[in-house]
N, C-alpha and C positions, 0 to 999 in steps of 0.2 A: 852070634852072627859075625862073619869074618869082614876085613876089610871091604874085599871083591861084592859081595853082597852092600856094603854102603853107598860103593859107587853106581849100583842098579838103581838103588835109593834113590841117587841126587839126578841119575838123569831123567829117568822118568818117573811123574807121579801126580796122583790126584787130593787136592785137598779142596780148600775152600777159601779165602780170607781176601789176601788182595792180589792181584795179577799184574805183572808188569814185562813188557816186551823186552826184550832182553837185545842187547850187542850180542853178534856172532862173525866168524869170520869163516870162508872156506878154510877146508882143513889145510895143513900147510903142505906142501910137495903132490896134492892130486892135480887132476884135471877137476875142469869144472861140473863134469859128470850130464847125466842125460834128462837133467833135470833142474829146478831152481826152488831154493828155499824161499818162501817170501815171508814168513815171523818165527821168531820161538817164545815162548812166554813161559815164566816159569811162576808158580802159587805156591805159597807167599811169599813174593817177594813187591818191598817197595823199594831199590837199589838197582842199582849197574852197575860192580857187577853184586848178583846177588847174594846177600848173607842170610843161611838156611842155619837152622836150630836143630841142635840133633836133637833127637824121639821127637819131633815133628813128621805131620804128612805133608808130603810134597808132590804137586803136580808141573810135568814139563810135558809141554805142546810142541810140535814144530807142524808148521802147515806148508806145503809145498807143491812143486807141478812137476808131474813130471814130463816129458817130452817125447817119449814114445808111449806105447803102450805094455803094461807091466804084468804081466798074468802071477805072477808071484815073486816073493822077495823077502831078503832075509837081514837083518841088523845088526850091525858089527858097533860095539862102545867100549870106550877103552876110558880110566880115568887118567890124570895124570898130574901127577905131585912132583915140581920142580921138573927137572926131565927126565924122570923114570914113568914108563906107561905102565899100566895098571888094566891086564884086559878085564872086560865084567864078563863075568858067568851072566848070562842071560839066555832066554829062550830065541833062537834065532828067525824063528820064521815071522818075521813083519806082520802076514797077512792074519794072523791070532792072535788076539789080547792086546792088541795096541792102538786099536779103534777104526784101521784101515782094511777097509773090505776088496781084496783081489778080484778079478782083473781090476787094476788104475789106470785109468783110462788118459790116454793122450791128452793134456791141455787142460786135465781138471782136477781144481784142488782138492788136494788129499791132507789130510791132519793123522799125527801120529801121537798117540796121548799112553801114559803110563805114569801111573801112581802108586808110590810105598810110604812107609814111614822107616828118616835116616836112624841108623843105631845112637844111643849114645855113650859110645867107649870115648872116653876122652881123647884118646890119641888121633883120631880123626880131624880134631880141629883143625882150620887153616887155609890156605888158599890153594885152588887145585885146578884145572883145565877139563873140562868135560868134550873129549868128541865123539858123535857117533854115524855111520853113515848108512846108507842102505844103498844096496845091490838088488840086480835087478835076477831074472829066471836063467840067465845067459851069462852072471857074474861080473856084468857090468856097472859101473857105477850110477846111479840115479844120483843123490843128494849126498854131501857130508857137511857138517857143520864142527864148528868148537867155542865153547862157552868159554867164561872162566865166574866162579863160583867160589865161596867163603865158607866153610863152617865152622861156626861159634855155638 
């Protein structure tokens, strides 16, 4: 498993243990997009920010509204260590495997859920910035968020 696939890992995923809402911030230089984040959580963690254990399962939630109405949408996540970004290979289309069922409808929360377990190559350890955001059918922006997250 290469780096790019870790950071799939940490941003989205499902486990079990304890859950803790998490600090986020808009990503930095967008607009605020067409839509509002209102939690992210991430399992297990009991920290801010949070410290995730590699070959651990990990689940990240983000629950949000969006503001128009959304017929389909696609997910852009980039990791980023110190200030090199890091894009993640991931599946782009939103509305598949991430718990969010298309059309999303104007004014109603929607949850976007994905769970892996992190590799454990040693050299991943560390502190790293997680953002990811989703675009709308028309390529505009709905939501962006950025974490920042530990692995030990």
């Amino acid at each position: 498993m290469n780096v790019n696939v870790f950071f799939v890992v940490m941003l989205f995923t499902i486990g079990a243990v304890s859950s803790k809402r998490i600090r986020y911030q808009r990503c930095p230089g967008r607009s605020q997009g067409r839509g509002e984040i209102i939690s992210v959580d991430v399992t297990p963690c009991d920290q801010d920010p949070c410290v995730l254990r590699l070959g651990k399962q990990v689940t990240f939630s983000m629950k949000f509204i969006p503001r128009e109405l959304v017929t389909s949408a696609n997910i852009y996540a980039k990791g980023i260590k110190g200030s090199i970004p890091i894009p993640l290979p991931i599946k782009r289309n939103a509305c598949q495997g991430y718990g969010l069922n298309c059309p999303l409808k104007a004014g109603v929360q929607a949850e976007l859920v994905f769970s892996l377990k992190i590799p454990t190559f040693y050299m991943l350890r560390g502190e790293y910035g997680l953002e990811a955001s989703i675009k709308d059918q028309n390529g505009n922006l709905v939501v962006c968020g950025k974490i920042d997250l530990e692995l030990a």
